[in-house]
C-alpha positions in Angstrom: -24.3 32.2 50.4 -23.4 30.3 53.2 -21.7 33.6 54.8 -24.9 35.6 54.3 -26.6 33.0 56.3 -24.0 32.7 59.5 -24.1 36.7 59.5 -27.9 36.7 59.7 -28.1 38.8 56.6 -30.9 36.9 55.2 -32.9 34.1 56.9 -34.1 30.6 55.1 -37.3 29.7 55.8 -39.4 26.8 54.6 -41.2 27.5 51.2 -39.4 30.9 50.3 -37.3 29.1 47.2 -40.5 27.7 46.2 -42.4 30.8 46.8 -39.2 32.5 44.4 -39.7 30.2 41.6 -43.3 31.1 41.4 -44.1 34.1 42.6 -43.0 37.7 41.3 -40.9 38.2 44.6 -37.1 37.5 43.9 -34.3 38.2 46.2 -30.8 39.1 45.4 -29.5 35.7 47.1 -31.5 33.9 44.6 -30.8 36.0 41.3 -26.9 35.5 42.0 -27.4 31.7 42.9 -29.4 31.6 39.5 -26.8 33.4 37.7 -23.9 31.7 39.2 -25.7 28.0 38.5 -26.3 29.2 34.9 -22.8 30.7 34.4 -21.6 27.4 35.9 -23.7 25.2 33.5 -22.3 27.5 30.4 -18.7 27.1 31.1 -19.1 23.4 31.7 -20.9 23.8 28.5 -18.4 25.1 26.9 -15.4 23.4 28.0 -17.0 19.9 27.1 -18.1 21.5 23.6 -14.0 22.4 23.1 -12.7 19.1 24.8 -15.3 17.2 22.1 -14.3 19.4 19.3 -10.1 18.5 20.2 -11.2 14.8 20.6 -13.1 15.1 17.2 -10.2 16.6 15.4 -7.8 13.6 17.0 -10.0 10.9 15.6 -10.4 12.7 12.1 -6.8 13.4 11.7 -6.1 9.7 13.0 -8.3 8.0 10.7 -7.6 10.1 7.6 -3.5 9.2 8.6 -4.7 5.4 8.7 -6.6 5.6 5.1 -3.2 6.9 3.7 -1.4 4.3 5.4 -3.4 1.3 4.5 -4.0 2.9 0.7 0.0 3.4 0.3 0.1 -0.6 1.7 -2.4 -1.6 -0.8 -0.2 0.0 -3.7 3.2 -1.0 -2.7 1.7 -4.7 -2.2 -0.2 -4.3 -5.8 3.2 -3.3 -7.2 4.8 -6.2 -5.2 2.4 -8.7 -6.9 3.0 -7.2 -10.7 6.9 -7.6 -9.9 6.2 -11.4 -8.7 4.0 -12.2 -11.6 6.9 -10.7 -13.8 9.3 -13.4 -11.6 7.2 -16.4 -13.3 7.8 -17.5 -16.6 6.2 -15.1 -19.2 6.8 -17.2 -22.3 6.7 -21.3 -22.1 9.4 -23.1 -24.0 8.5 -25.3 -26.9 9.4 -29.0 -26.9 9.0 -31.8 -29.3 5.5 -34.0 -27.5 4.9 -32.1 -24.7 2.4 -29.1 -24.0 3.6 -27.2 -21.0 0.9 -25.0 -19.1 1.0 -22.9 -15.9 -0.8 -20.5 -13.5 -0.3 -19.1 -10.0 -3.2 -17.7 -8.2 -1.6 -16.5 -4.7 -4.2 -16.3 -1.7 -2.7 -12.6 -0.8 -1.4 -10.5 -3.0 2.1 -11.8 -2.8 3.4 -15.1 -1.7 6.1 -17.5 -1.5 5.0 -19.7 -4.8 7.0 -20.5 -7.8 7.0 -22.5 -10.8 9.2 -22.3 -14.0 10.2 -24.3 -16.9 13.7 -24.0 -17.9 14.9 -25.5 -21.5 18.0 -27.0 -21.0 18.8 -27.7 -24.4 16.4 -28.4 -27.6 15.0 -31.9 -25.6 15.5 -31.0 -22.2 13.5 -29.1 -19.7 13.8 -28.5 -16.0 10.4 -28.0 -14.4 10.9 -26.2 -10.8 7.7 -25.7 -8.5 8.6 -24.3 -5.3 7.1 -22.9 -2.2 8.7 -20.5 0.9 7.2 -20.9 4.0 4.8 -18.5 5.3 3.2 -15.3 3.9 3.5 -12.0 2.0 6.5 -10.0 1.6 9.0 -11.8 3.5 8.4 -15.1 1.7 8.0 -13.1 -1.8 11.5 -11.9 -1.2 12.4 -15.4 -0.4 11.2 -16.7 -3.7 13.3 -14.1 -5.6 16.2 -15.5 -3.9 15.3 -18.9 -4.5 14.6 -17.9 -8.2 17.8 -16.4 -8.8 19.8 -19.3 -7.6 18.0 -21.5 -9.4 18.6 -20.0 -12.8 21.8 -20.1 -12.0 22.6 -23.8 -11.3 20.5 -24.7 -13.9 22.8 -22.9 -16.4 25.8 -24.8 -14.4 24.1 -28.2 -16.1 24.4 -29.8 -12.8 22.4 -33.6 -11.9 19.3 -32.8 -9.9 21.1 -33.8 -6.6 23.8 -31.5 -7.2 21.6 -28.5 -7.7 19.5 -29.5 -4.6 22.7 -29.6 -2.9 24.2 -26.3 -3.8 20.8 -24.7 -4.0 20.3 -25.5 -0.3 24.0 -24.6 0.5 23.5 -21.4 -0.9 19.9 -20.5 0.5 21.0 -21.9 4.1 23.9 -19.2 4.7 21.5 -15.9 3.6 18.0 -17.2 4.9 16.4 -16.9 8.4 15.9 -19.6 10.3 12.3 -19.3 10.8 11.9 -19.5 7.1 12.4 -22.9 4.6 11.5 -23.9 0.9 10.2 -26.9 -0.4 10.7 -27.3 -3.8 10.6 -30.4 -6.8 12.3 -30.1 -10.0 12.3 -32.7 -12.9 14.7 -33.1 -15.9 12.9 -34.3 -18.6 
């Protein structure tokens, strides 16, 4: 357009766009500018329509990915939570004047909470309630640990201050740092 006009081809003059747009009198300068701004305004069209369409499919295909990921979470931590109620003691012992009771509700689905009650012969009992520091898996797995070790040295028919002292010997060599366990057991 601009060339037409510097080779004096056609000549602009005041009103003759406005008299184009609405009048019957249409010049070839303006057809092609009309067809070249609606060509334009199509391909822009059409490139934002296929640039929304990839971005579309990204976000579908992400968020669909994130539902399998946070389902599959949900069923390996429900899983984790049946094999840590299967940790805790399924069937209480029976002693001579005492009526033994006990429940864990965990905040999460797993935790670091324990309890037990270990017969020790027909009049003795060890009563264990313990507790890992922090949350979820990592103090779960903890627990088992702690669990383990103390059916162990409670088969050993140690005092209480020599299972407290081999039970921490053990757990301090295999646990991390970050983590600890408070726990209180009574011989009755």
């Amino acid at each position: 357009m601009a060339y037409l006009y510097l080779s004096k081809s056609i000549t602009i003059a005041a009103g003759d766009y406005n008299a184009e747009l609405f009048t019957e009198k249409i010049t070839v300068v303006g057809q092609i500018s009309k067809i070249m701004i609606l060509v334009g305004f199509v391909a822009l069209m059409a490139y934002l329509a296929r640039y929304t369409r990839r971005l579309f499919d990204k976000m579908v295909v992400r968020e669909v990915g994130l539902r399998v990921e946070k389902e599959s979470m949900e069923r390996e931590l429900q899983i984790a939570a049946q094999v840590q109620q299967e940790l805790l003691p399924q069937t209480l012992p029976k002693m001579p004047c005492v009526e033994i009771h006990g429940t864990l509700l965990p905040g999460r689905f797993v935790g670091g909470d324990y309890f037990n009650f270990l017969p020790l012969s027909e009049t003795s009992l060890l009563v264990v309630i313990a507790d890992v520091s922090g949350k979820g898996v990592p103090a779960a797995l903890i627990m088992s640990e702690v669990r383990a070790s103390i059916h162990l040295l409670a088969s050993m028919r140690l005092t209480l201050e020599e299972l407290a002292q081999r039970l921490n010997a053990l757990l301090f060599k295999s646990i991390n740092r970050k983590y600890f366990f408070s726990f209180f057991c009574r011989r009755d």
